[in-house]
Backbone as numpy.savetxt, mean C-alpha at the origin, in Angstrom:
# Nx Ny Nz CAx CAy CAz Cx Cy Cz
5.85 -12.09 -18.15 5.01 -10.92 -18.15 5.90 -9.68 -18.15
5.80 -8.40 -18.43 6.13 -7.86 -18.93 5.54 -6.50 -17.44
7.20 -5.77 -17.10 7.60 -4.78 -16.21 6.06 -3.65 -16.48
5.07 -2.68 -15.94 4.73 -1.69 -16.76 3.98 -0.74 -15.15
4.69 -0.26 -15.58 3.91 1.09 -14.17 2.64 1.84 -14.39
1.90 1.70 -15.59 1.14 2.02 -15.92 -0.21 1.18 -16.65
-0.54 0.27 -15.69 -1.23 -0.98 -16.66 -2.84 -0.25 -16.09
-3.40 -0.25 -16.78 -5.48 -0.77 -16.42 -5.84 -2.01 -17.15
-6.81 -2.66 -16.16 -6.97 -3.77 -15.99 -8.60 -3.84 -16.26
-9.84 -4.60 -16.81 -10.83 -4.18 -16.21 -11.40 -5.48 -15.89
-12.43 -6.21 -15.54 -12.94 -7.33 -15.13 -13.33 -7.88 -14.21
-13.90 -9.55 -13.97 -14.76 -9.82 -12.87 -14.06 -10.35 -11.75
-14.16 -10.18 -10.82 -13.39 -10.65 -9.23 -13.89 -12.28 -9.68
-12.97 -12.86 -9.51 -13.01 -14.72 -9.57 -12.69 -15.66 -8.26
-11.84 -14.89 -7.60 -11.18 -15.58 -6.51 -10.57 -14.51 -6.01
-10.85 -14.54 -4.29 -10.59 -13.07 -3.25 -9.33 -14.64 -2.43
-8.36 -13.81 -2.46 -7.18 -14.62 -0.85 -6.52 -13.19 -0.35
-7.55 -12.96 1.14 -7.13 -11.76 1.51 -6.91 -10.46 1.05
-5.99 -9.90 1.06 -5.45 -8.81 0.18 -5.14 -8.87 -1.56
-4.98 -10.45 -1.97 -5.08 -10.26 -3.17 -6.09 -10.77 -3.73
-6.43 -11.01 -4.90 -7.26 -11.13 -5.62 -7.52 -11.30 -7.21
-8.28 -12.38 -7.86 -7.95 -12.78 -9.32 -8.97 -11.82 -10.18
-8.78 -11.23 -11.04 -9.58 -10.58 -12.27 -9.39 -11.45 -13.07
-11.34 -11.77 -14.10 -10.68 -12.59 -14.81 -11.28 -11.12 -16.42
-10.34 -11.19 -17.47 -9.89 -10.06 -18.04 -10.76 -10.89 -19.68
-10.36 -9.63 -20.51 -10.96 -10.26 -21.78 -9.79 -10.96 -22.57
-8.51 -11.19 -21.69 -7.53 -11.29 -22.03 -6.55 -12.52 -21.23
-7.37 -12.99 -20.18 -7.11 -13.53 -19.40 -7.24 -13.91 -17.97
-6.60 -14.34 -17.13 -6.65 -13.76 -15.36 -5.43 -13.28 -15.26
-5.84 -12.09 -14.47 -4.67 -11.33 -13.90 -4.94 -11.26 -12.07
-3.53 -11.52 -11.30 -3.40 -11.53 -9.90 -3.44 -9.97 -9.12
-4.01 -9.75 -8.72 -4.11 -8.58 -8.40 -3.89 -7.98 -6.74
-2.76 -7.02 -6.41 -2.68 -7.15 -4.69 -3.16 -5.76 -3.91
-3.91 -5.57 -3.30 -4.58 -4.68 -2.85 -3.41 -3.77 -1.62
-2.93 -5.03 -1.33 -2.02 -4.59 -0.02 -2.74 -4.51 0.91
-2.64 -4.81 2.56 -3.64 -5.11 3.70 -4.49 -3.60 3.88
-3.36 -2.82 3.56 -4.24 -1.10 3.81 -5.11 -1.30 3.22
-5.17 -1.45 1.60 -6.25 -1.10 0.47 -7.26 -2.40 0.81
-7.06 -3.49 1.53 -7.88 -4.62 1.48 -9.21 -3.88 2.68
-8.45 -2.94 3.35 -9.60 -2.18 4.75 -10.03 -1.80 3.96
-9.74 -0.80 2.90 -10.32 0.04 2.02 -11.50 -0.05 1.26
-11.46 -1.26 0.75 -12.21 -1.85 -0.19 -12.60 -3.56 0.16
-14.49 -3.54 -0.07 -14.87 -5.21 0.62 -14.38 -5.38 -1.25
-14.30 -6.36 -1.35 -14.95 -6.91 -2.60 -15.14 -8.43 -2.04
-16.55 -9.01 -3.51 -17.20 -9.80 -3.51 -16.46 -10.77 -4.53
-16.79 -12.24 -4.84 -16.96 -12.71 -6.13 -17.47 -12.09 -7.09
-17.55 -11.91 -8.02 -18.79 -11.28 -9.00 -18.52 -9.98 -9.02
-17.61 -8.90 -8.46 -17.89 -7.49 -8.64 -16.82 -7.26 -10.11
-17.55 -6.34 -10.42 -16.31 -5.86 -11.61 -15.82 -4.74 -11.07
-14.49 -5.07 -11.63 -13.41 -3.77 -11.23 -13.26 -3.13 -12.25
-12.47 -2.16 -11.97 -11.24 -1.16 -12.90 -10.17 -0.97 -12.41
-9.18 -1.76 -12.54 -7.36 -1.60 -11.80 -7.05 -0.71 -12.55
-6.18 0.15 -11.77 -4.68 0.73 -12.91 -3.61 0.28 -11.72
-1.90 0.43 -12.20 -1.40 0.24 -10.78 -0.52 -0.37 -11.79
0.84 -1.01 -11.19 2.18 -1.68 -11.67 1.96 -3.04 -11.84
2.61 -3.02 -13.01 2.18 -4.58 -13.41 3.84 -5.26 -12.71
3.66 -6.07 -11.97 4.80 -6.86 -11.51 4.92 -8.18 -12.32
5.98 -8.64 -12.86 6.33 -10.37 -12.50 5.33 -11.28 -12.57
5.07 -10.61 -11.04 3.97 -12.03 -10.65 2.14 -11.48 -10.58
2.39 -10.09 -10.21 0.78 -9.33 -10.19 0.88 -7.89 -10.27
-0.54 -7.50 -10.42 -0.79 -6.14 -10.58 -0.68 -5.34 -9.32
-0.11 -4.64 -8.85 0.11 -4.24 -7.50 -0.85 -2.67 -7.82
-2.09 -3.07 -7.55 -2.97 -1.67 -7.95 -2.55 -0.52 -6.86
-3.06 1.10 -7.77 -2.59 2.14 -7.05 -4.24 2.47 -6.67
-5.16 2.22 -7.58 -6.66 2.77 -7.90 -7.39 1.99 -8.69
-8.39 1.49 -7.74 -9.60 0.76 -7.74 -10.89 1.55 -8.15
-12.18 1.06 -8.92 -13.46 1.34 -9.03 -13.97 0.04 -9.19
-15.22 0.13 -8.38 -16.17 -1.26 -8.17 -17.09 -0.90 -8.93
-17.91 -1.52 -9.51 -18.96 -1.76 -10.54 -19.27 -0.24 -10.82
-17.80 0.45 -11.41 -18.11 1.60 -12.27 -18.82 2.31 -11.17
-17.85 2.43 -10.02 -18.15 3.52 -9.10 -17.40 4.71 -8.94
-16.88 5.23 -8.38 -15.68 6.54 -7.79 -14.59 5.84 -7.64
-13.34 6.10 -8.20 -12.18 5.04 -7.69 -11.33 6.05 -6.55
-11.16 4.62 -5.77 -10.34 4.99 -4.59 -8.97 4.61 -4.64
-7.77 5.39 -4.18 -6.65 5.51 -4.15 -6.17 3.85 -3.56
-5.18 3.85 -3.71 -4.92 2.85 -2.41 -3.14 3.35 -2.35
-2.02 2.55 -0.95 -1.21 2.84 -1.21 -0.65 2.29 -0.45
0.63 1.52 -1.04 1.64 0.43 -0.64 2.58 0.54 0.04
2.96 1.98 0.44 3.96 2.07 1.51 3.89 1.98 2.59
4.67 1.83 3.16 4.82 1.55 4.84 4.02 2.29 5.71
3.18 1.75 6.68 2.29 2.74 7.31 2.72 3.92 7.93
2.63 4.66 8.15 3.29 5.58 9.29 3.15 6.14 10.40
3.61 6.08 11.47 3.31 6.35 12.73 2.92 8.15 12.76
2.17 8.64 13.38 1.69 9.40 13.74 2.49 10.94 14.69
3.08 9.51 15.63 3.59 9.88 16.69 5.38 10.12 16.73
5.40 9.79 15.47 6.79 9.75 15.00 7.61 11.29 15.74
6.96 12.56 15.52 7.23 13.79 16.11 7.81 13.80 17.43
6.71 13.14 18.25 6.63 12.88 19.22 7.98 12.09 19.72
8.29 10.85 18.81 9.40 10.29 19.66 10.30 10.83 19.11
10.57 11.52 18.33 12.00 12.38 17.80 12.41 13.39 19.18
10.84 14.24 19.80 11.22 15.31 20.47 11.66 14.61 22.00
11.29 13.30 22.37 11.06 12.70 23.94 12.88 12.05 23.71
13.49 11.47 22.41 14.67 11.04 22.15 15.95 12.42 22.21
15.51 13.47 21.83 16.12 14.98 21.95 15.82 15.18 23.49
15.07 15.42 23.82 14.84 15.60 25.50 15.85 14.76 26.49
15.66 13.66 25.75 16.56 12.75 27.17 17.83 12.87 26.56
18.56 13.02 25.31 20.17 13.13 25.18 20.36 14.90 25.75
19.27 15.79 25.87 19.98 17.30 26.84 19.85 17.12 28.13
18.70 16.15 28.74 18.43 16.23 30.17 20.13 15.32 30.76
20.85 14.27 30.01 22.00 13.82 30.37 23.23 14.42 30.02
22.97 16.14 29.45 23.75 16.39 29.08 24.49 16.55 27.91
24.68 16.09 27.09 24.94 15.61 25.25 24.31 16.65 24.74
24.67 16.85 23.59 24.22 17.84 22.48 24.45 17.14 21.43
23.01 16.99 20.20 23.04 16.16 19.40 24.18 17.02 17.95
24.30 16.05 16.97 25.25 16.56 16.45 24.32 15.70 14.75
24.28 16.22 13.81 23.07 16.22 13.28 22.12 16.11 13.23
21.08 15.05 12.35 19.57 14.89 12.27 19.56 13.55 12.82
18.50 13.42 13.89 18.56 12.40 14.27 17.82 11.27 13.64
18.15 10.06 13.42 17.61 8.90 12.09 16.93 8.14 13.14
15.90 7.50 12.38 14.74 6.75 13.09 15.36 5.49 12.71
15.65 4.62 13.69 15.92 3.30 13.38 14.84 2.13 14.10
14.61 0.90 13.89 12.89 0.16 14.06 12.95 0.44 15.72
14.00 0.63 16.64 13.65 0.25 18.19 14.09 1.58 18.49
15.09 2.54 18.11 15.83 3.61 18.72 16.12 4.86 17.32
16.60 5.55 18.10 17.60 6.54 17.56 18.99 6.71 17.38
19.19 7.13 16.16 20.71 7.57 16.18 21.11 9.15 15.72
């Protein structure tokens, strides 16, 4: 299959596994992955027709934007969720290296458990 960042897709939901999902196309079946965000986003049924656009991968369509039976299409989006509170632990990680004294010495980088 063939690399394309720009594919639309249109057809009937055949088979739902979680977040992904089979279209079957006038052209074929195509695998299609919602990603767990876009799977909150959107119920789908057996039987609904879609409209994908989104990156055609390898192995599936990794959609950006969904429409259900020729409704309003909704965004969806595959990156990493993001914490909220992220601000928050930047300023409480700055707080405790002045309350011991230290003075930071660039930008401080978010790493998965700490700071550097």
């Amino acid at each position: 299959m063939i690399h394309d960042d720009h594919t639309n897709v249109s057809g009937d939901v055949t088979d739902i596994f979680a977040h992904r999902f089979v279209v079957a196309t006038a052209t074929g079946r195509v695998l299609a992955d919602l990603g767990t965000r876009g799977a909150e986003k959107v119920k789908l049924l057996v039987g609904d027709h879609v409209d994908l656009w989104g990156e055609m991968k390898p192995s599936e369509l990794k959609v950006s934007r969904i429409a259900q039976s020729g409704g309003a299409s909704i965004s969806i989006g595959h990156g990493k969720p993001t914490d909220d509170r992220e601000d928050l632990y930047a300023a409480a990680a700055l707080g405790t290296v002045a309350a011991h004294g230290f003075s930071v010495v660039g930008v401080p980088r978010r790493k998965p458990k700490h700071f550097e």
